[in-house]
N, C-alpha and C positions, 0 to 999 in steps of 0.2 A: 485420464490425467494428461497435463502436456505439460513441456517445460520451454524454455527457450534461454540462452545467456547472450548478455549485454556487458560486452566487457568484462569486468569481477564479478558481476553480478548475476547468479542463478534464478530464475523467476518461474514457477511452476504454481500449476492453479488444478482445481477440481471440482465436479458437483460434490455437495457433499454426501448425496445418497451412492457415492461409489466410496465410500470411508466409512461404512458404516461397523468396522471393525475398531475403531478408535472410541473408549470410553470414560465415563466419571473418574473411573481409580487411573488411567492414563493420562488425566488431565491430572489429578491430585499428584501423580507421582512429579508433575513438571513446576508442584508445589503448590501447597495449600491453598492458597489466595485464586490458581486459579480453577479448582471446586468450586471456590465458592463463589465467582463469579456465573460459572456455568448454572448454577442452584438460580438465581436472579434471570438466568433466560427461560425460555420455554419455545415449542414448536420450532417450526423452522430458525430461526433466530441460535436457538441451542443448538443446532443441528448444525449449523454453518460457524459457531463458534470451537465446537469441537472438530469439525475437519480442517479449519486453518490453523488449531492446533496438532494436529496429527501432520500437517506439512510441513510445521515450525519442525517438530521434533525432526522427520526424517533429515531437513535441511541441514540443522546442526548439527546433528549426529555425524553429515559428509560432513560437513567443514570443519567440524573437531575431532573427528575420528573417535568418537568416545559414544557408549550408551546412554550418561546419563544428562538429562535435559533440564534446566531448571530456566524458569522466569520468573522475570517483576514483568507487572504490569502496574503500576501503581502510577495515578494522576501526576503529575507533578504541579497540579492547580488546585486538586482538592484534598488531595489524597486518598481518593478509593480508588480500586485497583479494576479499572475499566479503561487506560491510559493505553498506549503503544506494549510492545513486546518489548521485553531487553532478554538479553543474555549475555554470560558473558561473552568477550572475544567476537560476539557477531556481529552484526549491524541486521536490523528485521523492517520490512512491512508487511502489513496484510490490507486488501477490499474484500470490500464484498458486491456482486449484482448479483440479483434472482439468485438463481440458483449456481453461484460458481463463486469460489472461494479463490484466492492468487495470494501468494507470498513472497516478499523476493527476500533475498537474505545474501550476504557477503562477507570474509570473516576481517577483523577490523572494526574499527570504530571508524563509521563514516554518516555523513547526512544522508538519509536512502527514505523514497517513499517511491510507494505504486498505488496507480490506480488505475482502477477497469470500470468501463461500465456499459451496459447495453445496446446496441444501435439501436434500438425501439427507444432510447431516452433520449433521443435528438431533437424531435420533437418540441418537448419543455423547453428547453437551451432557450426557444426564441423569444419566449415570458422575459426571460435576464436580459435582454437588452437595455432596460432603462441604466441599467448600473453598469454601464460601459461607457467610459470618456463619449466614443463614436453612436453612441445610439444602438449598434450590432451586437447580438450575442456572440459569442466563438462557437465555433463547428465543434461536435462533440470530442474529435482531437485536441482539439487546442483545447477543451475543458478539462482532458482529463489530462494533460498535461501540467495544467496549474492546478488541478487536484494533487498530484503528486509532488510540484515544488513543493506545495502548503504543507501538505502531511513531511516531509525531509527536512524542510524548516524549524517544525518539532511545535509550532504557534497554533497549527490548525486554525481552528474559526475565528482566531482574533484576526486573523488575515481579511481585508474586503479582498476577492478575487481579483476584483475591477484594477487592485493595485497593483496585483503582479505583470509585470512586463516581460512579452515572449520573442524573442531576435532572433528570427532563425540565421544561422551562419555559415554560409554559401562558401566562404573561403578554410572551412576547416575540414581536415583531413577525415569528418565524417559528417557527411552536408545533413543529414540525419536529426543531426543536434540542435537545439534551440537553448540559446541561454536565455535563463529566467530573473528577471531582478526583481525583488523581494522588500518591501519597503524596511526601512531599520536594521536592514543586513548588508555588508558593507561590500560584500564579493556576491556576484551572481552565482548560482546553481546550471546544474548543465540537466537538460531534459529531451529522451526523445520518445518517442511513439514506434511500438514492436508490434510484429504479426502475431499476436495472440489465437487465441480461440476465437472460431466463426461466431459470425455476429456480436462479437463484444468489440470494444475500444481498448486498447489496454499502452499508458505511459508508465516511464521509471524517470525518475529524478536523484541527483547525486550535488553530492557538494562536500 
């Protein structure tokens, strides 16, 4: 396991074959809905759904100082409940690569998304060029950095990527930062790119 914090925000990630103590009736206790999501995975996929809940739970638990953990995850587009994490009082994201699960979580209601993803998936990046204004893919930082505007926007794939715009800003008291503009969102997001876990990529985006 590792963790690192970015400002308020706590971000801790894990394989999920080192959680293999988190299960069914632990997921059911953080509420029904999400059993029954877990029932609909299988193989790896379940495996990695139940360790990003076993990190949700640890997380909230610090930031509420309380045992008991409960979630929605329900669509707010369809209504089944394969949607974001809620809880109350917290603010949640989770990704997934291969085999590593990340959560960040902060208490508050705020815009929060993270993403990770592989350095072995740099590669692909350069296929997405055509959908870029410039003809250029972005480097696998700058992808998962507009990976995680999109997910804290709360829009996901209604987003083209191609639209999100990235500013890094040299004059702010943490050069670090890149502001994200987000098409139909009227204030940019703040996003920057952490030392994660070797060989992965890993951004947080806030707003």
């Amino acid at each position: 396991m590792g963790e690192i914090t970015w400002r308020d925000v706590t971000v801790v990630w894990a394989s999920p074959s080192d959680l293999q103590g988190f299960t069914e009736t632990d997921a059911a206790a953080m509420g029904p809905a999400q059993a029954d999501r877990l029932r609909q995975l299988s193989g790896s996929r379940a495996q990695g759904f139940l360790a990003g809940r076993a990190l949700i739970r640890a997380l909230v638990r610090r930031i509420r100082g309380s045992d008991e953990v409960l979630l929605s995850s329900l669509c707010t587009r369809c209504g089944a409940h394969h949607g974001r994490p809620r809880s109350d009082g917290v603010s949640l994201s989770v990704s997934h690569a291969e085999d590593l699960v990340v959560v960040a979580a902060t208490a508050g209601s705020i815009l929060l998304g993270v993403d990770i993803e592989e350095e072995a998936a740099a590669g692909p990046l350069y296929g997405l060029g055509p959908m870029f204004p410039d003809g250029s893919a972005p480097d696998l930082a700058a992808w998962t950095r507009i990976e995680a505007a999109v997910k804290a926007d709360g829009r996901g794939f209604e987003i083209d990527p191609s639209e999100v715009l990235l500013q890094q800003r040299p004059d702010d008291v943490d050069p670090c930062v890149w502001s994200a503009a987000l098409p139909g969102r009227s204030s940019p997001l703040e996003v920057t790119t952490l030392v994660g876990p070797p060989g992965y990529v890993l951004s947080v985006a806030v707003g």
